[in-house]
PASEBA-1860 file (N, C-alpha, C; in nm, 3 decimals):
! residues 199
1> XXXXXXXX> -4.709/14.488/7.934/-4.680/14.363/8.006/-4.584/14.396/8.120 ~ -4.617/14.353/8.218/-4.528/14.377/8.341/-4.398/14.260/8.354 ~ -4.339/14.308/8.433/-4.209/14.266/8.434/-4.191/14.117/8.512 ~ -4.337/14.109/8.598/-4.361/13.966/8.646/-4.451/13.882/8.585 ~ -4.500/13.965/8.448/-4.589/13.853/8.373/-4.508/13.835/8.280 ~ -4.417/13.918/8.205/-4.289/13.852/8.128/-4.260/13.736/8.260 ~ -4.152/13.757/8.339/-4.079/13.680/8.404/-4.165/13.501/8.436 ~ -4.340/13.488/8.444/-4.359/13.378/8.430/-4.381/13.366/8.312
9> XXXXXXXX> -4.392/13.423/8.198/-4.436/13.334/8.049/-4.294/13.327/8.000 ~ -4.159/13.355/8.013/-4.099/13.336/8.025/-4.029/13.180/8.066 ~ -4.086/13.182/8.182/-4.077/12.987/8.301/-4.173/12.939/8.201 ~ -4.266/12.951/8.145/-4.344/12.888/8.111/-4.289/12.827/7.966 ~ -4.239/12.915/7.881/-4.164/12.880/7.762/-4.050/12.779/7.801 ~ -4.004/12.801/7.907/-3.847/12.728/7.927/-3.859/12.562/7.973 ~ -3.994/12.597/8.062/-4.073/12.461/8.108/-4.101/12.366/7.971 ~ -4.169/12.448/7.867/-4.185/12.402/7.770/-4.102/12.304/7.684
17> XXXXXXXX> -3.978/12.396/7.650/-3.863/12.345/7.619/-3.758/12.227/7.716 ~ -3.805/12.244/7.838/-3.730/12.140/7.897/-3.818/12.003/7.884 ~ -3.954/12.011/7.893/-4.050/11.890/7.907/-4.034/11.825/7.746 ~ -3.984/11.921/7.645/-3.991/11.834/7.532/-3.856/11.817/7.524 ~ -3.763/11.869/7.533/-3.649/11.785/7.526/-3.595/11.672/7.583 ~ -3.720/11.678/7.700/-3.643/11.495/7.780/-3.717/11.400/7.733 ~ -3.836/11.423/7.640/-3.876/11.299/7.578/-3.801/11.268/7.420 ~ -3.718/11.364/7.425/-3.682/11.427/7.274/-3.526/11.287/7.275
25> XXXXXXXX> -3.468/11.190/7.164/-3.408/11.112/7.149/-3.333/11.156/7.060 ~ -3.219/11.172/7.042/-3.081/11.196/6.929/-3.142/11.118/6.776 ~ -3.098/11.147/6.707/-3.112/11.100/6.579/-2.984/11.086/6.522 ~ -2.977/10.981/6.448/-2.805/10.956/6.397/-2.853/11.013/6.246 ~ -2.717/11.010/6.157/-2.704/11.029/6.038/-2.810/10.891/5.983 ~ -2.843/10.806/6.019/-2.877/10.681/5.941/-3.030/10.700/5.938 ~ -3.079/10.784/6.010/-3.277/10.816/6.085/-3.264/10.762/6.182 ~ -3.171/10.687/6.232/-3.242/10.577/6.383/-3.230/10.682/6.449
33> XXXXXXXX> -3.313/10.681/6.587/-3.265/10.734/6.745/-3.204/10.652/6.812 ~ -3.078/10.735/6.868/-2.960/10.693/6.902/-2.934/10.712/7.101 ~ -3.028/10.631/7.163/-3.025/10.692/7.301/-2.875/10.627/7.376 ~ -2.848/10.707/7.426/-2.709/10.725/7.488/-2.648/10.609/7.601 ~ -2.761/10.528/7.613/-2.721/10.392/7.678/-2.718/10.272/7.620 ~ -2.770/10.283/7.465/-2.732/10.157/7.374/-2.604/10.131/7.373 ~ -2.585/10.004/7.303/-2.411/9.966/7.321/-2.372/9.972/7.183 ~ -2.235/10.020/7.162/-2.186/10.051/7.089/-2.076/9.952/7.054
41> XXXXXXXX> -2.060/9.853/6.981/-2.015/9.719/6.943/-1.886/9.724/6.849 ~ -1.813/9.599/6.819/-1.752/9.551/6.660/-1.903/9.466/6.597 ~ -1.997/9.442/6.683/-2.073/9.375/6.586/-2.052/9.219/6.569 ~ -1.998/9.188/6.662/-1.963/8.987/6.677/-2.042/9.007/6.756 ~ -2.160/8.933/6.705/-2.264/8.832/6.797/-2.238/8.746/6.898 ~ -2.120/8.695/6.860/-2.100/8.606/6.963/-1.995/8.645/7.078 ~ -1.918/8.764/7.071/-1.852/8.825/7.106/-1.949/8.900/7.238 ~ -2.051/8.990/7.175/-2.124/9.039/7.275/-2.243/8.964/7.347
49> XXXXXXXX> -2.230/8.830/7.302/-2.337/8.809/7.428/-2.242/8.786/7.485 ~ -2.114/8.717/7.500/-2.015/8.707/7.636/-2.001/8.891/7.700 ~ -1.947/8.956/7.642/-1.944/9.084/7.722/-2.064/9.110/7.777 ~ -2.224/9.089/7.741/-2.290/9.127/7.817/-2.315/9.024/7.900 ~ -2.280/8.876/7.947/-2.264/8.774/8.011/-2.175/8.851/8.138 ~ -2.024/8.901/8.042/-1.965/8.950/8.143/-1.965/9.055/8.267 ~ -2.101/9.148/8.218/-2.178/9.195/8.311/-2.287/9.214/8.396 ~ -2.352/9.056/8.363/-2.447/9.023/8.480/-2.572/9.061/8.329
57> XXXXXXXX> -2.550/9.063/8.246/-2.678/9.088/8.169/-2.728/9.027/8.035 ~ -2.815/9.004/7.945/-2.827/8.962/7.830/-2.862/9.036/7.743 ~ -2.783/9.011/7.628/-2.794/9.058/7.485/-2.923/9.086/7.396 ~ -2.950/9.182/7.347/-3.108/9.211/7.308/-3.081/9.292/7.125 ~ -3.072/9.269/7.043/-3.075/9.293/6.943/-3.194/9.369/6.870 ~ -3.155/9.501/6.849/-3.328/9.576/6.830/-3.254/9.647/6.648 ~ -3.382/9.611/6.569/-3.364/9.649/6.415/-3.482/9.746/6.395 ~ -3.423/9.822/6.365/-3.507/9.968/6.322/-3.497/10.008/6.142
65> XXXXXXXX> -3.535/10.039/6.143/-3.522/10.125/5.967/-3.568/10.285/6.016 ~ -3.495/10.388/5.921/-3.550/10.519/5.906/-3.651/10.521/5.850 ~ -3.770/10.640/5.950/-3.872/10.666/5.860/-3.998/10.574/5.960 ~ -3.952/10.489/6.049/-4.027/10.360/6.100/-4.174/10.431/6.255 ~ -4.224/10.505/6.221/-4.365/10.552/6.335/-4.302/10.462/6.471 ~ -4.340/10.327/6.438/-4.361/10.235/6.549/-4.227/10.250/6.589 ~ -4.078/10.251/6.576/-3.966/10.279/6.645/-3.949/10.436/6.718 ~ -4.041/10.547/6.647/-4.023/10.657/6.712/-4.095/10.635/6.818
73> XXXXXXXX> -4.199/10.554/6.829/-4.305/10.544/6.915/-4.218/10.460/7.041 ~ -4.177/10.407/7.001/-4.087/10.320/7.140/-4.004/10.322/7.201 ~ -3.935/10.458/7.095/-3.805/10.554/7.178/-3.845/10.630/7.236 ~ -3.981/10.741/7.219/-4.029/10.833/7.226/-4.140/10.822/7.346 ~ -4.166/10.723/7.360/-4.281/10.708/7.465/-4.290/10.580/7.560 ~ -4.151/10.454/7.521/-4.153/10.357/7.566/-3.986/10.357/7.639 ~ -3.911/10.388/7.561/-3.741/10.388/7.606/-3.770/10.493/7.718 ~ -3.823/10.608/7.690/-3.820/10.694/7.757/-3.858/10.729/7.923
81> XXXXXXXX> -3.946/10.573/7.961/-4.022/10.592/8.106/-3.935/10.528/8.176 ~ -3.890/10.569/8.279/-3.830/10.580/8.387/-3.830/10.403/8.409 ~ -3.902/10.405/8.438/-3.870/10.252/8.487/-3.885/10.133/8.362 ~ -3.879/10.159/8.278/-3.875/10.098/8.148/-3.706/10.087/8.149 ~ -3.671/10.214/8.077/-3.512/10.219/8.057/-3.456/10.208/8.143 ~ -3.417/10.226/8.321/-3.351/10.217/8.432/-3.365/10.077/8.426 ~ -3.498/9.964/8.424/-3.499/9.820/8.437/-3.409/9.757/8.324 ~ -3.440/9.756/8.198/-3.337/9.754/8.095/-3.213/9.786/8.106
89> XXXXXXXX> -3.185/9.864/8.135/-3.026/9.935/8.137/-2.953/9.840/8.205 ~ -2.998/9.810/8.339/-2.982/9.781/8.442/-2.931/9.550/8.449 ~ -3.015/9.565/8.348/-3.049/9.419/8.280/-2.983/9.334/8.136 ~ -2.970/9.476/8.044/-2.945/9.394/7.946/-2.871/9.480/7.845 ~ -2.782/9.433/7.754/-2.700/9.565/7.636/-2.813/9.540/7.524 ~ -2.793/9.634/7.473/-2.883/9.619/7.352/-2.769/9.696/7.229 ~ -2.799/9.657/7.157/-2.695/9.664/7.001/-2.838/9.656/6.944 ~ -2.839/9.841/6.882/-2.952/9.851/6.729/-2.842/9.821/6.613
97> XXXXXXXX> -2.970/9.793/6.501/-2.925/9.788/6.428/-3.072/9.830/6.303 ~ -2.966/9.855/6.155/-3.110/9.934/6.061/-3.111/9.770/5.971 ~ -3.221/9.775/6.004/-3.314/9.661/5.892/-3.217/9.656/5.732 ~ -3.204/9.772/5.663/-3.153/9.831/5.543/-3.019/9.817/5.549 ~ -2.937/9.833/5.675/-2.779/9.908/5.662/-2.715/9.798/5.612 ~ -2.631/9.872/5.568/-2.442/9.804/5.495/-2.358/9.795/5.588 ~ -2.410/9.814/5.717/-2.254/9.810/5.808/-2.277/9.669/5.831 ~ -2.120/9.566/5.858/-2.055/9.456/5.887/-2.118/9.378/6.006
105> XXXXXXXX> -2.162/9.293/6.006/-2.178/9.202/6.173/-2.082/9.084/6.145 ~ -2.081/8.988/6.282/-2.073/8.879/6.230/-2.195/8.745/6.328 ~ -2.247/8.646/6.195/-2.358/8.610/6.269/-2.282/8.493/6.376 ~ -2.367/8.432/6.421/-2.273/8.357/6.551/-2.252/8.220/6.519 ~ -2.294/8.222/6.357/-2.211/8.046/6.287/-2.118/8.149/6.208 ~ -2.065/8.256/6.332/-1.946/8.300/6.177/-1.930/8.380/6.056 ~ -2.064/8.351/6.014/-2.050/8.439/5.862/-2.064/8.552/5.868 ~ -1.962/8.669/5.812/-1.990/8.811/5.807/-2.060/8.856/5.678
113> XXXXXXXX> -2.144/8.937/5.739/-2.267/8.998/5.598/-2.326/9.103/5.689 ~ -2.385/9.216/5.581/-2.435/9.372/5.657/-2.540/9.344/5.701 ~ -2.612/9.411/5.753/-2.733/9.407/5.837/-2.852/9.424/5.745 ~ -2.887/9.460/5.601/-2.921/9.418/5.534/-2.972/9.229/5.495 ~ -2.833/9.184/5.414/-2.812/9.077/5.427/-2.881/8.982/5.577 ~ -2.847/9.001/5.698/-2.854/8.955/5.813/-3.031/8.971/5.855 ~ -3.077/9.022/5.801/-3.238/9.074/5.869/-3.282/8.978/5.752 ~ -3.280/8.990/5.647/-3.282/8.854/5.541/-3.307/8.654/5.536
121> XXXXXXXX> -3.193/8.686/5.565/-3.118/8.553/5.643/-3.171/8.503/5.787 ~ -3.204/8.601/5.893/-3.268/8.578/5.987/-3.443/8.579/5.970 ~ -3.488/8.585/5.840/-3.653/8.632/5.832/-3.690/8.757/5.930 ~ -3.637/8.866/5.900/-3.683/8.956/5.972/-3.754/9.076/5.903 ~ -3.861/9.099/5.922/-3.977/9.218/5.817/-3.985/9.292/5.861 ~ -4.039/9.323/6.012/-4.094/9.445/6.040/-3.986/9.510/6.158 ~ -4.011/9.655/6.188/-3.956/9.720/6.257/-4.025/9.796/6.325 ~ -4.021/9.773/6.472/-3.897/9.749/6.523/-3.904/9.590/6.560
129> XXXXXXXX> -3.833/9.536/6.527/-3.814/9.444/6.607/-3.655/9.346/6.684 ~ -3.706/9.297/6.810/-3.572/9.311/6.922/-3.564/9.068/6.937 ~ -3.474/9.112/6.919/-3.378/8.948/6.928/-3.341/8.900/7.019 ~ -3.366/8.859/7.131/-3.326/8.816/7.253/-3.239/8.733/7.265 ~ -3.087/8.731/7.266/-2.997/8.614/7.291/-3.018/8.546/7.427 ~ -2.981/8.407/7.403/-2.906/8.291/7.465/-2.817/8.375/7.578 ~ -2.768/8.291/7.701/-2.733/8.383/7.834/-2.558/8.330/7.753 ~ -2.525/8.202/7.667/-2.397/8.155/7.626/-2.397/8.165/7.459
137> XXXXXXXX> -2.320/8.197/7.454/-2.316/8.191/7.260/-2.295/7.988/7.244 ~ -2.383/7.978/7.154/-2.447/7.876/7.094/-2.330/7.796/7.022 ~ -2.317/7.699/6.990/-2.203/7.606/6.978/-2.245/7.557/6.775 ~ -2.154/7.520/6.696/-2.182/7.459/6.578/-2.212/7.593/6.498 ~ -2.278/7.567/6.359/-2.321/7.674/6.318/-2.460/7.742/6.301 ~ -2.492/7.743/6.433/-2.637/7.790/6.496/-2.639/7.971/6.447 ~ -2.748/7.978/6.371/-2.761/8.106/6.307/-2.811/8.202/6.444 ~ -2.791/8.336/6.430/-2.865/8.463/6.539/-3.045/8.377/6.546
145> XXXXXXXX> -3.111/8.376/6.454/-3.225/8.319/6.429/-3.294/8.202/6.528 ~ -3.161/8.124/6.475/-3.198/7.977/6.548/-3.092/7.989/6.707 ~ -3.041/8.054/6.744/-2.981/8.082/6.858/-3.081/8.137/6.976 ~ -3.167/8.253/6.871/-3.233/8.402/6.942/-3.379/8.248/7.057 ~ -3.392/8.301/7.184/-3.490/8.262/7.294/-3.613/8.288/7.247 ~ -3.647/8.444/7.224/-3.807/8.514/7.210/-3.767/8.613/7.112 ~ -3.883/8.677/7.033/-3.855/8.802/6.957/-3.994/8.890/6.985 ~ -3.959/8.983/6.968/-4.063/9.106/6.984/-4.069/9.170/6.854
153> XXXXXXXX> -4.145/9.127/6.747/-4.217/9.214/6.682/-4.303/9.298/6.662 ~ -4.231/9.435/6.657/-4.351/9.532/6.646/-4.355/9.595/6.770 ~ -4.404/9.759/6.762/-4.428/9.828/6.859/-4.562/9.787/7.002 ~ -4.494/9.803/7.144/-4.617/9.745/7.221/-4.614/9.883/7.327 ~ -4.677/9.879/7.407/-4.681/9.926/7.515/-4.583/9.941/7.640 ~ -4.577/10.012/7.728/-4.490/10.006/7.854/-4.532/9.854/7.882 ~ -4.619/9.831/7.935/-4.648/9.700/7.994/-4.636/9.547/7.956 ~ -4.647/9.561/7.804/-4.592/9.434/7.737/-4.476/9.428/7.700
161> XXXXXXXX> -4.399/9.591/7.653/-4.265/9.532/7.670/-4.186/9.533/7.777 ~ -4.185/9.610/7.883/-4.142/9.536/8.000/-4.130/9.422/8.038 ~ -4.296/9.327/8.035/-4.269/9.219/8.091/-4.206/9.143/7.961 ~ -4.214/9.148/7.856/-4.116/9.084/7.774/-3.988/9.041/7.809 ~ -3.921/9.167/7.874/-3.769/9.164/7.883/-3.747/9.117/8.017 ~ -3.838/9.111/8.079/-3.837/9.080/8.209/-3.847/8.891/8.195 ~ -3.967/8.871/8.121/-3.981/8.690/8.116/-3.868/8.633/8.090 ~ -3.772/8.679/7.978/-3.626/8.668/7.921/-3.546/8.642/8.008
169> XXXXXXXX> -3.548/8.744/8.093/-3.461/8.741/8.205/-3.490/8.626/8.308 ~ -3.585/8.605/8.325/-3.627/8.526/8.403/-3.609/8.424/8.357 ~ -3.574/8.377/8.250/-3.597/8.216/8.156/-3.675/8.144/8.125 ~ -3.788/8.224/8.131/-3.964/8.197/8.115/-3.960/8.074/7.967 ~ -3.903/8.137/7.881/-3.920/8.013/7.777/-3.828/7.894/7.815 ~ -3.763/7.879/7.952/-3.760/7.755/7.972/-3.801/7.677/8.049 ~ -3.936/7.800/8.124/-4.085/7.758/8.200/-4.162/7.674/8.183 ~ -4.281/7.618/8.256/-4.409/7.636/8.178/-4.513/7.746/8.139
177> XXXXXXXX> -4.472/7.842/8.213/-4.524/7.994/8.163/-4.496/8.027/8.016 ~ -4.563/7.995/7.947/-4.567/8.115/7.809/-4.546/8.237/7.804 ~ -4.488/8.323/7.726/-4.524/8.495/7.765/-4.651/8.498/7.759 ~ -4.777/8.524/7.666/-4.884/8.555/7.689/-4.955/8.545/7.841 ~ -4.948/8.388/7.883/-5.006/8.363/8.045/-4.869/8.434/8.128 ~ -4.776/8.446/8.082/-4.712/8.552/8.187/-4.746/8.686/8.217 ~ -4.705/8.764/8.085/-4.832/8.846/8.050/-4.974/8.879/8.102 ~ -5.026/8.831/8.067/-5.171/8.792/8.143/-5.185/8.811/8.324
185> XXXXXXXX> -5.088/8.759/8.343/-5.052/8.731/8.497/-5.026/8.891/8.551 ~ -4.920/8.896/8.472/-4.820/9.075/8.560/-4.948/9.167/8.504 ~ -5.050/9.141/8.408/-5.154/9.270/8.399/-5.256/9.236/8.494 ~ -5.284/9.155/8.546/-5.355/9.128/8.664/-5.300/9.167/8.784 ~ -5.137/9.143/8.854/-5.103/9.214/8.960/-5.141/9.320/8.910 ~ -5.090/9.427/8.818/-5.046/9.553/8.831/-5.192/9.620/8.851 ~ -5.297/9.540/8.750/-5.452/9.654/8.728/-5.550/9.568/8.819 ~ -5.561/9.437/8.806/-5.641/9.433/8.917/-5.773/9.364/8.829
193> XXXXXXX> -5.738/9.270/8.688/-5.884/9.248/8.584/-5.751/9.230/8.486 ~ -5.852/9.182/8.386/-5.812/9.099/8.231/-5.691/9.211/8.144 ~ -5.612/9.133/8.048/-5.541/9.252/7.996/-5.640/9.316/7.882 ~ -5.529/9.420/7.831/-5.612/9.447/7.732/-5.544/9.423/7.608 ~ -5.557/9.426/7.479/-5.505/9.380/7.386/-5.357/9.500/7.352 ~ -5.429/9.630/7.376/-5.322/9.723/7.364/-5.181/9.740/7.465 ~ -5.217/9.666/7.576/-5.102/9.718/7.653/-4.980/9.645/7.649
END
């Protein structure tokens, strides 16, 4: 082997290793992936939708469990596109949390209970799924549940969850636009014909 066919299979290995490490997401002690622009909280609900109020953005609540395909799938191929996470980032805090865990919240009528308890209490089953707060924390003892705008259950595509977080932002549920006919709409600018069920 010559010294310039080492030197490209060489680039070629390193290429390798760089292309999978930028789709590649941290893993915490708990199984979740832990990407480096989630927010890192006390866990008052009502606390952080004002801080993310206080920066021009809204609160997004995403519940994962270890072990979950459809959450690797959305860190791994959905968090990960450029204009997915830069629009998000840019837009809104997000506070994960594990479907299962024992760590402390508090819900926004107040009551403290683990995130366990809280995914319970809120009817929440599958994972991943993301909680969209109110732009003001909610007055009386209005549960995360009965507070939350829209929810996203379940793993989707670049294109549906984008415009998800995007309708949110926009205040679409206090439209006459539905998400679906919103939906419907932004897959027509972007492709040009009908959506498809997958995207």
């Amino acid at each position: 082997m010559t010294v310039l066919t080492r030197f490209l299979a060489m680039l070629a290995v390193l290429a390798t290793i760089a292309t999978a490490s930028a789709s590649e997401v941290p893993m915490g002690d708990d199984g979740l992936h832990k990407p480096d622009w989630f927010s890192l909280t006390f866990r008052d609900i009502a606390e952080d939708i004002e801080a993310a109020k206080s920066q021009g953005k809204r609160l997004a609540l995403m519940f994962e469990q270890r072990g979950c395909g459809y959450c690797k799938e959305v860190h791994e191929k959905v968090l990960t596109d450029p204009e997915v996470k830069d629009w998000i980032k840019a837009n809104y805090m997000i506070v994960q949390y594990n479907i299962h865990g024992a760590e402390e919240l508090t819900d926004t009528d107040g009551e403290s209970l683990t995130e366990k308890q809280a995914a319970r209490k809120w009817g929440l089953m599958f994972t991943p799924t993301i909680l969209f707060m109110p732009e003001d924390v909610p007055g009386g003892d209005v549960t995360v549940a009965q507070a939350a705008v829209a929810m996203m259950p379940g793993a989707f595509g670049k294109g549906t969850f984008l415009d998800m977080f995007q309708w949110v932002a926009a205040k679409g549920y206090d439209g006459d636009e539905d998400f679906q006919s919103y939906h419907n709409r932004r897959w027509r600018e972007r492709n040009g014909g009908p959506p498809e069920a997958t995207q």
